[in-house]
Backbone as numpy.savetxt, mean C-alpha at the origin, in Angstrom:
# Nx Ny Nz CAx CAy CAz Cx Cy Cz
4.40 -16.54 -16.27 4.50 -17.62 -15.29 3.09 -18.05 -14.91
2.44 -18.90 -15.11 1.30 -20.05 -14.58 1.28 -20.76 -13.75
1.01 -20.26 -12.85 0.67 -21.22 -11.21 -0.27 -22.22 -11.36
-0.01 -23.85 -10.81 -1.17 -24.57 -10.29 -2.01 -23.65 -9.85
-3.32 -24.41 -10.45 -4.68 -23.54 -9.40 -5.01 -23.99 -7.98
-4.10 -25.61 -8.12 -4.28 -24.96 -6.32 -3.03 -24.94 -5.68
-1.97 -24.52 -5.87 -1.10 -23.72 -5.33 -1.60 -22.33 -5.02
-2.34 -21.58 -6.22 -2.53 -20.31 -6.17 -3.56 -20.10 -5.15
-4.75 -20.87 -4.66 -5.51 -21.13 -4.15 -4.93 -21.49 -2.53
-4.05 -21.96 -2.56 -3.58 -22.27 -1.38 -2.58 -20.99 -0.56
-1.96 -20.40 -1.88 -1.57 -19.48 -1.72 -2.29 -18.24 -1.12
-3.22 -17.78 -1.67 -4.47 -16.42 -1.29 -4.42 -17.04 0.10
-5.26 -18.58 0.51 -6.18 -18.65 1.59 -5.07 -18.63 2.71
-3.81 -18.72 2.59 -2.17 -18.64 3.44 -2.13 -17.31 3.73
-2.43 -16.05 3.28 -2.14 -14.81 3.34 -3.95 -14.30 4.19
-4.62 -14.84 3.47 -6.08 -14.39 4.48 -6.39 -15.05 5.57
-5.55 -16.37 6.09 -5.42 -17.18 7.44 -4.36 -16.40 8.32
-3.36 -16.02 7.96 -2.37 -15.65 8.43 -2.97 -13.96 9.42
-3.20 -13.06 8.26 -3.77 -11.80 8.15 -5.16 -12.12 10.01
-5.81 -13.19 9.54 -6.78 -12.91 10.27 -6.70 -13.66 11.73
-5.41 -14.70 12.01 -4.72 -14.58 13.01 -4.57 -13.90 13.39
-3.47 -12.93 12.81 -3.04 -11.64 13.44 -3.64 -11.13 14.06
-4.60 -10.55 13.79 -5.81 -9.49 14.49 -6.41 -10.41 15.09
-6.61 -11.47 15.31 -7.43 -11.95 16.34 -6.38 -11.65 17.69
-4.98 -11.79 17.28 -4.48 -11.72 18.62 -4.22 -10.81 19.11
-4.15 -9.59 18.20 -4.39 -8.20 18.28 -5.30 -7.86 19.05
-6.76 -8.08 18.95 -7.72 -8.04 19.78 -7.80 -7.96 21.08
-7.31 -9.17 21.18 -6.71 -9.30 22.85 -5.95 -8.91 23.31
-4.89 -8.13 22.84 -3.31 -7.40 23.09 -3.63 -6.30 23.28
-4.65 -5.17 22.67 -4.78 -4.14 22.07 -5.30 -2.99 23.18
-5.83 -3.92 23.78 -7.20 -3.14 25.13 -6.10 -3.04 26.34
-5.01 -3.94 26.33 -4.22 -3.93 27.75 -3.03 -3.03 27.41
-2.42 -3.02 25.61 -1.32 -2.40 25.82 -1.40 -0.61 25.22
-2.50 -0.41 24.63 -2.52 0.65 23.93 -2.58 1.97 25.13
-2.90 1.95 25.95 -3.38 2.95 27.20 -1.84 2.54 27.90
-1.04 1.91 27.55 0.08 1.37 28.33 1.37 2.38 27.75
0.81 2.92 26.27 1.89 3.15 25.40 2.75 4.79 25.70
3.87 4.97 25.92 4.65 6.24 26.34 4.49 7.11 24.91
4.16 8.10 25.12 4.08 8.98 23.91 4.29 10.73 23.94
5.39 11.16 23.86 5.50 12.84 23.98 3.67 13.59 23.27
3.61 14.65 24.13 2.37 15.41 24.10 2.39 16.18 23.04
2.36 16.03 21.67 2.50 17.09 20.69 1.07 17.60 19.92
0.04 18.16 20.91 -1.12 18.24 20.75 -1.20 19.54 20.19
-0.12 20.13 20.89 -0.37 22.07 20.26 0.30 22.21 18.62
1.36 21.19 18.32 1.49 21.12 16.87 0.71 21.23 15.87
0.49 21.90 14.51 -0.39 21.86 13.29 0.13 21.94 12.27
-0.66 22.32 11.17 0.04 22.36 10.17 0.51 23.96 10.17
0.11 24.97 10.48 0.69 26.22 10.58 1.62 26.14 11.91
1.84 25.27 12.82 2.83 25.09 13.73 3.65 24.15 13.73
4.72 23.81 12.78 5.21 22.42 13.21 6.09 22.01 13.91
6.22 21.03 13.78 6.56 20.36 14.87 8.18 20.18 14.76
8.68 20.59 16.06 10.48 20.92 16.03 11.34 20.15 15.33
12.16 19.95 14.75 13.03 18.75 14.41 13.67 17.93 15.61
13.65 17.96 16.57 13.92 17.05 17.40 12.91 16.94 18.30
11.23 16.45 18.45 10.16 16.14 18.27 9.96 14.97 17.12
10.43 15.24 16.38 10.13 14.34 15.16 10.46 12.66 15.13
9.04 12.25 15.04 9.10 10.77 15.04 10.29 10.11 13.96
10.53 8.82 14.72 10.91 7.65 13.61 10.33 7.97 12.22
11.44 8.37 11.17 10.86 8.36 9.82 9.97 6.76 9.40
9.24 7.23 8.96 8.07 6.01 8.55 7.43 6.18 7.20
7.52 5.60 6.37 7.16 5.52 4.66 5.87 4.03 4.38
4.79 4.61 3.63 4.21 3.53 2.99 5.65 3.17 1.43
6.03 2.86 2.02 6.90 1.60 1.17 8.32 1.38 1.39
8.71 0.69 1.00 8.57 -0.39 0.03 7.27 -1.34 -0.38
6.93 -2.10 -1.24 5.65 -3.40 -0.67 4.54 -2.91 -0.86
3.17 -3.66 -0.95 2.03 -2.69 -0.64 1.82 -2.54 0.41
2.00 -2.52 1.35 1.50 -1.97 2.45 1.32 -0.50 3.31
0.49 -0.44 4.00 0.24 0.97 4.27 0.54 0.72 5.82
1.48 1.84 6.50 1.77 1.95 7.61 0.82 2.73 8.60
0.51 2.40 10.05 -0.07 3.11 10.94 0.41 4.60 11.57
1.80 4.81 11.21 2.15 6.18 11.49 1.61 6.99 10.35
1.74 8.46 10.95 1.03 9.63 10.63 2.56 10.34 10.31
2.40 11.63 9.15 3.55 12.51 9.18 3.47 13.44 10.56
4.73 14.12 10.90 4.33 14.90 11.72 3.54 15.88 11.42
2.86 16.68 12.80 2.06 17.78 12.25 2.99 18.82 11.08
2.47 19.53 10.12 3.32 20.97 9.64 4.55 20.40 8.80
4.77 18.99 8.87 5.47 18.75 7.79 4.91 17.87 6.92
5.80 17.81 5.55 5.93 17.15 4.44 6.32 16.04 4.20
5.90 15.05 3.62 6.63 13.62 3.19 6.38 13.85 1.50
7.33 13.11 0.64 7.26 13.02 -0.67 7.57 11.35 -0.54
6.70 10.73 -1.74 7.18 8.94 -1.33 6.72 8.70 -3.20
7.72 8.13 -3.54 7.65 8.34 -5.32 8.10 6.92 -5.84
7.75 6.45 -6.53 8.28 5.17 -7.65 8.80 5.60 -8.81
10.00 5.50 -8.76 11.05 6.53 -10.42 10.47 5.67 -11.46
10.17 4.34 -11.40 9.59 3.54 -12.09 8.87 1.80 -11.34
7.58 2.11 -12.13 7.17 0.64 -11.30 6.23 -0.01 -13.04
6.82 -1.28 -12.93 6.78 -2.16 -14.24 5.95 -3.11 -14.49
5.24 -4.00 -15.09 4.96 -5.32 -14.92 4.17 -6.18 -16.06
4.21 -6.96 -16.00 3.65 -8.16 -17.76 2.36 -8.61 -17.00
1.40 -8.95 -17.45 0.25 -9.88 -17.40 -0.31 -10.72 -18.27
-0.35 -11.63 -18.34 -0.87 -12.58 -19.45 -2.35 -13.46 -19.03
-3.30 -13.22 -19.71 -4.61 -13.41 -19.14 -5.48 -14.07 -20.35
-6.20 -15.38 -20.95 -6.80 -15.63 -21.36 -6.11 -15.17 -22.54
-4.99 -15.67 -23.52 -4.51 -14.87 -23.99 -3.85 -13.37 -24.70
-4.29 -13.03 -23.65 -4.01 -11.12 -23.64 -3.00 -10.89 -23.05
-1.76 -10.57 -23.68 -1.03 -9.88 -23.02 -0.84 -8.28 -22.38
-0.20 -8.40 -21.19 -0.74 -6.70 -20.79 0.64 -6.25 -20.15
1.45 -5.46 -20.64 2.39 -4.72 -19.82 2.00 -3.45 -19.87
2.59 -3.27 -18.40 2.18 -1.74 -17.95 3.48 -0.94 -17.60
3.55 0.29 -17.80 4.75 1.31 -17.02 4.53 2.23 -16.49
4.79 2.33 -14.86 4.44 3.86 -14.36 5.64 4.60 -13.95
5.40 5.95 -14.54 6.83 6.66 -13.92 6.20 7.85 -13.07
7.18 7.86 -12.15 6.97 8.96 -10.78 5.57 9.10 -10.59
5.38 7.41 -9.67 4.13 7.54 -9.24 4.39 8.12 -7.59
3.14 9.51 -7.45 3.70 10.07 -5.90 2.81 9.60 -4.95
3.14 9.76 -3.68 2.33 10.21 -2.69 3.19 11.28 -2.03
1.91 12.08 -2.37 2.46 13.66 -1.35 1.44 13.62 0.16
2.39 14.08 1.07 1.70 13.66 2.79 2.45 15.09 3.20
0.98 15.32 3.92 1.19 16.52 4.83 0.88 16.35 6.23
1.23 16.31 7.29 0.45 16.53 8.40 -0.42 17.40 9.06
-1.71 17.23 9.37 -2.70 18.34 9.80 -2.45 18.38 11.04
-2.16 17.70 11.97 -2.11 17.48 13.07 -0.83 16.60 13.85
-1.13 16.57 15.40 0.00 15.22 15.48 -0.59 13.92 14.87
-1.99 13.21 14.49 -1.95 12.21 14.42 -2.61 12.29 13.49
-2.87 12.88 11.87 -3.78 12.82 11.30 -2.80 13.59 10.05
-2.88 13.11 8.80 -2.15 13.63 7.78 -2.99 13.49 6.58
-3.23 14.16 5.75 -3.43 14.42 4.46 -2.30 13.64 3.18
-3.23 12.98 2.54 -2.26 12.03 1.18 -2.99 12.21 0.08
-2.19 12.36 -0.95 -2.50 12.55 -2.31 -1.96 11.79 -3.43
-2.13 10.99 -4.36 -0.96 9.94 -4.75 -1.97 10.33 -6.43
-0.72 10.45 -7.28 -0.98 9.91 -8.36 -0.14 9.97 -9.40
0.25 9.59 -10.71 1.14 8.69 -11.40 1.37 10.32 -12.60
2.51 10.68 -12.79 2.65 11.41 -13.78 2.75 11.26 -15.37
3.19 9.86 -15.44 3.15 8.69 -16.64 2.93 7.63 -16.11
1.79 7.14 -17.63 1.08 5.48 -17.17 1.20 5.18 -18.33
1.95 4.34 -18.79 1.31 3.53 -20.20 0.85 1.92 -20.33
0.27 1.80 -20.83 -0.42 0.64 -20.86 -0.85 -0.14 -22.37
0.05 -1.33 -22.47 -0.03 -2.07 -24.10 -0.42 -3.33 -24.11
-1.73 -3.77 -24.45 -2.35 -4.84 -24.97 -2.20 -5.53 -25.91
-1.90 -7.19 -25.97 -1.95 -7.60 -27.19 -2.60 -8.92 -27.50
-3.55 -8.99 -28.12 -4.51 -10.51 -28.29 -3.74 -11.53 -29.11
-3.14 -12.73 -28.25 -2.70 -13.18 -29.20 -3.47 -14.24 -30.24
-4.74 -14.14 -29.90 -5.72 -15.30 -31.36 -5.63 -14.24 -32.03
-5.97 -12.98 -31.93 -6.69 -12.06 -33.42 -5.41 -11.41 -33.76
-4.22 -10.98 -32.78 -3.30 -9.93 -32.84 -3.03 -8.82 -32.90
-4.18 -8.38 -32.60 -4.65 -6.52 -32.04 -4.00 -6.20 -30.89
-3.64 -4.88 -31.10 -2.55 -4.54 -30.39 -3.43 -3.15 -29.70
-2.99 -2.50 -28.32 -3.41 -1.42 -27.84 -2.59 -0.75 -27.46
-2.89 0.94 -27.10 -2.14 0.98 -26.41 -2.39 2.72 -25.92
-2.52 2.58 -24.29 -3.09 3.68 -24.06 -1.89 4.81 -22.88
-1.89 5.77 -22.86 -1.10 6.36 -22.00 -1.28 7.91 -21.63
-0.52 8.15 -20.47 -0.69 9.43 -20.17 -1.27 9.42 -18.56
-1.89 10.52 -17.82 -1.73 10.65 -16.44 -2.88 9.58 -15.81
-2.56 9.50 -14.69 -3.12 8.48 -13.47 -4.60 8.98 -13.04
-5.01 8.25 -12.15 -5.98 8.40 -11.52 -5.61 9.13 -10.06
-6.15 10.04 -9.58 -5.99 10.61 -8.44 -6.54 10.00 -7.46
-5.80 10.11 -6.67 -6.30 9.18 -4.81 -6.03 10.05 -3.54
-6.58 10.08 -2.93 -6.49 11.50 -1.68 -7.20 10.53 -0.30
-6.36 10.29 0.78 -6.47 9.78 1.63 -6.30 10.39 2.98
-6.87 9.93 3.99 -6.93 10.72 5.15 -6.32 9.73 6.38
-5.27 9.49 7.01 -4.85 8.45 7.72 -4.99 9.25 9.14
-5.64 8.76 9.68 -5.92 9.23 10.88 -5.46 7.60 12.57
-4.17 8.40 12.74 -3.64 7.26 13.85 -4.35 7.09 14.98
-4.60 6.10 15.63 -5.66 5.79 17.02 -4.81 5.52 17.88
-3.26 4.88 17.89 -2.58 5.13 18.79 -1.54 4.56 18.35
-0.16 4.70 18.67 1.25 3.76 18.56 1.70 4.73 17.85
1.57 6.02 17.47 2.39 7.29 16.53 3.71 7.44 17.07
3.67 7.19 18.07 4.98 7.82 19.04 5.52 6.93 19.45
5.27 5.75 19.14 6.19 3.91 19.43 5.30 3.80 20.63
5.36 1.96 21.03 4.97 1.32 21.80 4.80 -0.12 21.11
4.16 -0.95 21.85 3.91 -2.53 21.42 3.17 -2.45 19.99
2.13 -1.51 19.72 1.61 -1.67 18.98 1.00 -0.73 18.29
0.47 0.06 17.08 0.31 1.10 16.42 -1.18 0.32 15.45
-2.00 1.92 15.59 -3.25 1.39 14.46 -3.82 2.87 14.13
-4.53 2.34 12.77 -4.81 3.81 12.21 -6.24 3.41 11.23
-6.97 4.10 11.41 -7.67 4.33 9.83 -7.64 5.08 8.46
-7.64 4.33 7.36 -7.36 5.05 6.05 -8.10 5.20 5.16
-9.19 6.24 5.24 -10.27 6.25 4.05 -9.95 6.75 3.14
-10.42 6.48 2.07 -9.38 6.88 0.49 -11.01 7.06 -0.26
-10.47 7.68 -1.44 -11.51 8.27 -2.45 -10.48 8.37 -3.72
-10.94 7.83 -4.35 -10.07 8.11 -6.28 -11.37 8.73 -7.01
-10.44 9.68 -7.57 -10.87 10.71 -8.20 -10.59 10.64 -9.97
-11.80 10.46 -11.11 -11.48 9.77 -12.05 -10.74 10.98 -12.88
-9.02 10.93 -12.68 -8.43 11.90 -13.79 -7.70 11.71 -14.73
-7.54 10.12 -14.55 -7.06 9.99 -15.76 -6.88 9.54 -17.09
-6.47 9.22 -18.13 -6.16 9.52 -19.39 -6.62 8.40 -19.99
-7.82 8.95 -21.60 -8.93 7.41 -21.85 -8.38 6.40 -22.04
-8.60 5.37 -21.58 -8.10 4.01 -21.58 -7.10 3.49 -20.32
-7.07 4.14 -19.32 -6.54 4.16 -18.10 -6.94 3.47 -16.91
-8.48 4.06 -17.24 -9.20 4.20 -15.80 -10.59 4.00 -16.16
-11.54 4.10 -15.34 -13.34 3.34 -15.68 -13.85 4.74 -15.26
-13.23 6.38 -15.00 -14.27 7.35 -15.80 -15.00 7.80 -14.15
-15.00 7.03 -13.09 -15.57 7.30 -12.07 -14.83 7.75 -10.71
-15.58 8.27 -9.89 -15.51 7.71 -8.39 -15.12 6.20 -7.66
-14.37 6.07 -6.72 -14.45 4.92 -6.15 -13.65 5.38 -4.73
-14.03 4.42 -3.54 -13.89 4.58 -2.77 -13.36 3.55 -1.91
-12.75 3.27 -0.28 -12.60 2.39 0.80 -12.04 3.11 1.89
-11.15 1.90 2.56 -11.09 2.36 3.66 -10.00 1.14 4.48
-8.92 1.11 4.70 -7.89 0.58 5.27 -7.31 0.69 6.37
-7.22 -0.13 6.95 -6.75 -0.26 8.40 -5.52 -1.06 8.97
-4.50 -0.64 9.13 -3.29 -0.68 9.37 -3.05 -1.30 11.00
-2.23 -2.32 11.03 -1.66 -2.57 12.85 -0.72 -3.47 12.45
0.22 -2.82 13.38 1.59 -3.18 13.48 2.06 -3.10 15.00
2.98 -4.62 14.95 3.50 -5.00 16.24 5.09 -4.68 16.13
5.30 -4.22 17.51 7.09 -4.17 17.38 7.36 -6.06 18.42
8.52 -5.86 17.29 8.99 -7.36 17.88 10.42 -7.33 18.15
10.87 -8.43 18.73 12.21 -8.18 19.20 13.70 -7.95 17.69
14.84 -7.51 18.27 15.48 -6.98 17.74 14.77 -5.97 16.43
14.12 -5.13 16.70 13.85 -4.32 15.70 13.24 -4.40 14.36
12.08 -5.74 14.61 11.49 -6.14 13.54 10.18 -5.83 13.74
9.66 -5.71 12.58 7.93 -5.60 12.88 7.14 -6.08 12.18
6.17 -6.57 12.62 5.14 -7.49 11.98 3.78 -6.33 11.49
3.44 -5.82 10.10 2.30 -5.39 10.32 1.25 -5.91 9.25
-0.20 -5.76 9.84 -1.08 -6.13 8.62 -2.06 -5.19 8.65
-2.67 -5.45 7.16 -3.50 -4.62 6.80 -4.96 -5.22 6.00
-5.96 -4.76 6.57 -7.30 -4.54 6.38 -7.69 -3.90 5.23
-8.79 -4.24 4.24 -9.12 -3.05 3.17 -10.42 -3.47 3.03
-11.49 -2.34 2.84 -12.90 -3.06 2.29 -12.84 -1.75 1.25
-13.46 -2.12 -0.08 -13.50 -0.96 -0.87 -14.91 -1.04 -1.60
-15.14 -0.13 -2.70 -16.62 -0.06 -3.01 -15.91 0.39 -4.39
-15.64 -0.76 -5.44 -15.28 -0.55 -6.79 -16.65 -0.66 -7.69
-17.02 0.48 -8.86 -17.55 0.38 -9.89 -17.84 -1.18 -10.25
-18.98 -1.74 -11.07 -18.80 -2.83 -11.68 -18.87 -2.81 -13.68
-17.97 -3.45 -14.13 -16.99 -4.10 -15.36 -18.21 -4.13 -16.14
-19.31 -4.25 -16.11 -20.21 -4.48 -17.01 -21.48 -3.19 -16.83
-21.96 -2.64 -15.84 -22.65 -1.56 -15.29 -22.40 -0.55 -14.86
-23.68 0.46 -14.37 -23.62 1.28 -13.60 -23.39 1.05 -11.95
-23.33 -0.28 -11.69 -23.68 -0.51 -10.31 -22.30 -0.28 -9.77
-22.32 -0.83 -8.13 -21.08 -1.44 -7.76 -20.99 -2.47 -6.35
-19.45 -2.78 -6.45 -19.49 -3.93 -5.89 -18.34 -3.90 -4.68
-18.09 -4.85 -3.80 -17.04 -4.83 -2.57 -16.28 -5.21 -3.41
-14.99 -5.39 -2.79 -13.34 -5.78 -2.96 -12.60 -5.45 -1.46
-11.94 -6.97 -0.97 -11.36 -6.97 0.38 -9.93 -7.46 -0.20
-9.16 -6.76 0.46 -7.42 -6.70 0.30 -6.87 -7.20 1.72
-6.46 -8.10 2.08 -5.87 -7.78 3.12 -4.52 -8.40 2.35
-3.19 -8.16 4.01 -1.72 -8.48 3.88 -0.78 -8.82 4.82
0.08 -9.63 4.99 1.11 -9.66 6.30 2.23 -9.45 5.67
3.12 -8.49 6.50 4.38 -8.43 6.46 5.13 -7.96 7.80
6.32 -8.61 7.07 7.58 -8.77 8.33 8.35 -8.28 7.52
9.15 -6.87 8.41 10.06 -6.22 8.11 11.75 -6.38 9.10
12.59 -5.95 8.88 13.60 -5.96 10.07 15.11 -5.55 9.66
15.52 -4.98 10.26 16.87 -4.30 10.37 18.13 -6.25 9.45
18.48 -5.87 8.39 19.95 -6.75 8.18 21.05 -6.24 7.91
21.50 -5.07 8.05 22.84 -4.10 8.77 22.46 -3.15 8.69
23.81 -2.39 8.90 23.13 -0.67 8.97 22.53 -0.02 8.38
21.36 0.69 8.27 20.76 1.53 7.29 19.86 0.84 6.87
20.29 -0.65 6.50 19.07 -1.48 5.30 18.16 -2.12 6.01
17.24 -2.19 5.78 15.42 -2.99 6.00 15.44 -4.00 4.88
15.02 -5.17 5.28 14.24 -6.04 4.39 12.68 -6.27 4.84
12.06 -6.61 3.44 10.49 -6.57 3.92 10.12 -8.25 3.10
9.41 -8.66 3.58 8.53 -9.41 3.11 7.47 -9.35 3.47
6.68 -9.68 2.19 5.28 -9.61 2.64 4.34 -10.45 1.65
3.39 -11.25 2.43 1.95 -11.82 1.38 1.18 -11.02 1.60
0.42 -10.88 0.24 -1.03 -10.04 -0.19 -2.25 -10.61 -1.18
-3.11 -10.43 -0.76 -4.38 -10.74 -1.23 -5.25 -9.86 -2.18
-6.24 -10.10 -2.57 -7.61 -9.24 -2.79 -8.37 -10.29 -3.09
-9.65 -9.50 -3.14 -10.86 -10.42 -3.73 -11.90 -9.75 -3.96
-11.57 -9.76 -5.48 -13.26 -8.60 -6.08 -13.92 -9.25 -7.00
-15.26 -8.47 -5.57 -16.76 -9.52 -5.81 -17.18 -8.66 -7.15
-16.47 -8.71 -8.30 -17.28 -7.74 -9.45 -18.31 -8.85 -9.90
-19.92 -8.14 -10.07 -20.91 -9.61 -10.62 -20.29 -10.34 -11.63
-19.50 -9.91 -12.72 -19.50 -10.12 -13.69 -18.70 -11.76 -13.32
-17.62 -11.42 -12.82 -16.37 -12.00 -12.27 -15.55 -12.45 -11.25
-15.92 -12.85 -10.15 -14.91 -12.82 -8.93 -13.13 -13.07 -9.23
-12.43 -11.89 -9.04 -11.23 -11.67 -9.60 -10.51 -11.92 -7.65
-9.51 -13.17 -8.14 -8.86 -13.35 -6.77 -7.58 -13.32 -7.60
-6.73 -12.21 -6.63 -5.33 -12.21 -6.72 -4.40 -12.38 -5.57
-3.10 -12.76 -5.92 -2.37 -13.04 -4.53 -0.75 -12.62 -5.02
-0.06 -12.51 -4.26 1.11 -12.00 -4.59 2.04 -12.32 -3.43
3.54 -12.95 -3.56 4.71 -12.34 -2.32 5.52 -11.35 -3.05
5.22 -10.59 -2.48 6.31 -9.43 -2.19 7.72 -8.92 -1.17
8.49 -8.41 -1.79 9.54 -8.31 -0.98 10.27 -6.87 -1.61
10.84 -6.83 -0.81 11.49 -5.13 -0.85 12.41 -5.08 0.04
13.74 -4.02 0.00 15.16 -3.62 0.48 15.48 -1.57 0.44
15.55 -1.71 1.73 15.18 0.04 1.99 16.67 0.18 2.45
17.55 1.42 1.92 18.36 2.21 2.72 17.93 2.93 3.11
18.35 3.38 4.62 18.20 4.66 4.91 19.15 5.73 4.78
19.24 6.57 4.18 19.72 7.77 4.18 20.48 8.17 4.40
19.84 8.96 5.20 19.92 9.66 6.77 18.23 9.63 7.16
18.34 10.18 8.44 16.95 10.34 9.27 15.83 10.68 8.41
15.99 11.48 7.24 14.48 11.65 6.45 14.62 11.56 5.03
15.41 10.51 4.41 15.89 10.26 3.53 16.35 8.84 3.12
15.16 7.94 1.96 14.96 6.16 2.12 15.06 6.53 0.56
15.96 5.23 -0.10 16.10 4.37 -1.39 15.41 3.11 -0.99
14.81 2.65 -1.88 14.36 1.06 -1.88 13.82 1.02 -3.29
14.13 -0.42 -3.73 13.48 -0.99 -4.76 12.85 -2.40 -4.31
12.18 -3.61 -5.26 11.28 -4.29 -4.53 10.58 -4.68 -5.83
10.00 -6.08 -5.73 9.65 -7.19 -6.59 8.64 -7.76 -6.06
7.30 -8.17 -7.00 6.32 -9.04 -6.11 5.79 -9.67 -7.51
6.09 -11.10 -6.60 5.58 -12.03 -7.44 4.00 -13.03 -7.23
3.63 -12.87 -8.63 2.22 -13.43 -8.48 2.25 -14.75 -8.36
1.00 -15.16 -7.60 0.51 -16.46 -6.91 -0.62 -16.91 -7.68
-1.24 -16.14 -8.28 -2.45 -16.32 -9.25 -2.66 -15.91 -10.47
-3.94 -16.86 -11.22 -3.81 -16.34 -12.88 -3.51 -14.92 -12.80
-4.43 -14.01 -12.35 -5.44 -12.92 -12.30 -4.01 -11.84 -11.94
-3.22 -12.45 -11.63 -2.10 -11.82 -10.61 -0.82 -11.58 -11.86
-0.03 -10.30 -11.84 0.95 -10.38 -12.92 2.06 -11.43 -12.38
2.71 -11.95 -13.14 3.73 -12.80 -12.50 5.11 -12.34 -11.78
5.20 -11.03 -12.47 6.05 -10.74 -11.86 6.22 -8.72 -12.25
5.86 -7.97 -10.93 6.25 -6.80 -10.59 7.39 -6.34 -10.23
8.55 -4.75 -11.07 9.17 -4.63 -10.36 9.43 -3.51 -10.17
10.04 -2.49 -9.18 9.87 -0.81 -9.23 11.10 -0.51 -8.20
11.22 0.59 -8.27 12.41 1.09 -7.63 11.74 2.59 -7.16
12.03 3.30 -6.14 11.56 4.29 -5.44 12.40 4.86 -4.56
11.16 6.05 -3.74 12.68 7.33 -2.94 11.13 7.67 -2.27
11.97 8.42 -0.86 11.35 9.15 0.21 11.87 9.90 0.52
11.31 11.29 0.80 11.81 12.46 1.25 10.90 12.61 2.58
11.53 13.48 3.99 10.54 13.99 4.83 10.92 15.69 4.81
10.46 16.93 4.77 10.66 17.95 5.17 10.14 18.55 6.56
């Protein structure tokens, strides 16, 4: 699928106008309601103490969508959050590129009440190239790149108007040649989310990162941000929508992508989510169309 370039263009700058609304009004919301917010005292909780089952927050999952949520696991327990499969085509300057990942994880522990340990990475990746002027074909596969993140909540863990967190991340180069660029890389994400009436929530997200550059030893920024609106449409089920961005300053290249995304969550029971979920690209650079299906566990 080939987007006008300025649809696609109009598209990105719709998701980074939107995004930076938000937080402006955040700003001003943030100082009056956060000290306002009711929250049980679960300070003596750890990870060698956890935290009771009826203590235990609103189950909360990074997914469906890309987005990353401002809640924390509880202290002393476990989250498992997995993609049974996540899919997608790219077609770029004539190169075609489909990719397949199976049981990509994030494993989450809680260290604390507001601070959890994450680990995410893909047990199968394959990845097949094909030029269509010359007709060379690629094709590389086998394990992921490792990512280990530290989400540390600043307030809204325990509900209120509003929830925010910081997420510094580090990828760790493990995986399999032709996968991955062999290195280190690093950022740092920042999550806020509003509760809105009947049980919907608005949240967005912040990213500045420090990616390797495509042609060197050097490296370069890349900013992600995203809005989404989630909300109860009968029992059990969540719908999400959401626009997303990036923009990486690689010298070589400035690579702008944009995407809507959307996703459909059952719940369970209380620590137990199905969802699958589709995001479609807005730009060249962008696959046209993503799709994956996934599961959440809490222990």
């Amino acid at each position: 699928m080939t987007q006008h370039p300025r649809l696609a263009k109009a598209s990105t700058q719709l998701a980074f106008a939107a995004a930076t609304f938000v937080a402006a009004q955040a700003c001003a919301a943030c100082s009056s309601t956060a000290w306002a917010q009711a929250s049980a005292d679960k300070s003596m909780y750890s990870l060698f103490n956890p935290t009771p089952d009826n203590l235990l927050r609103t189950f909360s999952t990074d997914r469906p969508t890309k987005s990353t949520v401002p809640q924390t696991v509880d202290a002393g327990r476990f989250q498992y959050e997995v993609d049974f499969f996540n899919a997608y085509q790219q077609k770029t300057g004539g190169v075609t590129t489909n990719s397949l990942t199976l049981l990509n994880s994030l494993m989450k522990v809680g260290l604390t009440s507001s601070i959890d340990l994450e680990i995410g990475t893909s047990a199968f990746q394959e990845l097949r190239t094909r030029d269509g002027a010359t007709g060379i074909s690629t094709r590389s596969a086998g394990i992921s790149d490792t990512i280990a993140r530290l989400k540390m909540n600043l307030w809204g863990n325990e509900g209120g108007k509003t929830a925010f967190a910081l997420v510094p991340w580090v990828k760790f180069p493990t995986a399999a040649s032709g996968l991955g660029n062999g290195v280190m890389e690093g950022g740092i994400i920042a999550p806020l989310s509003f509760s809105l009436p009947q049980d919907r929530t608005l949240l967005v997200n912040f990213e500045v990162d420090q990616l390797k550059n495509a042609n060197d030893g050097g490296y370069h920024a890349s900013t992600t941000n995203l809005i989404n609106l989630s909300g109860p449409i009968a029992s059990g089920w969540t719908l999400y929508g959401e626009l997303w961005s990036q923009v990486n300053f690689d010298p070589a290249r400035t690579i702008t992508q944009a995407s809507f995304d959307a996703g459909l969550a059952w719940a369970v029971n209380k620590s137990t989510q199905l969802d699958v979920g589709a995001n479609i690209g807005l730009t060249r650079d962008t696959p046209a169309l993503q799709v994956y299906m996934g599961f959440a566990q809490r222990y």
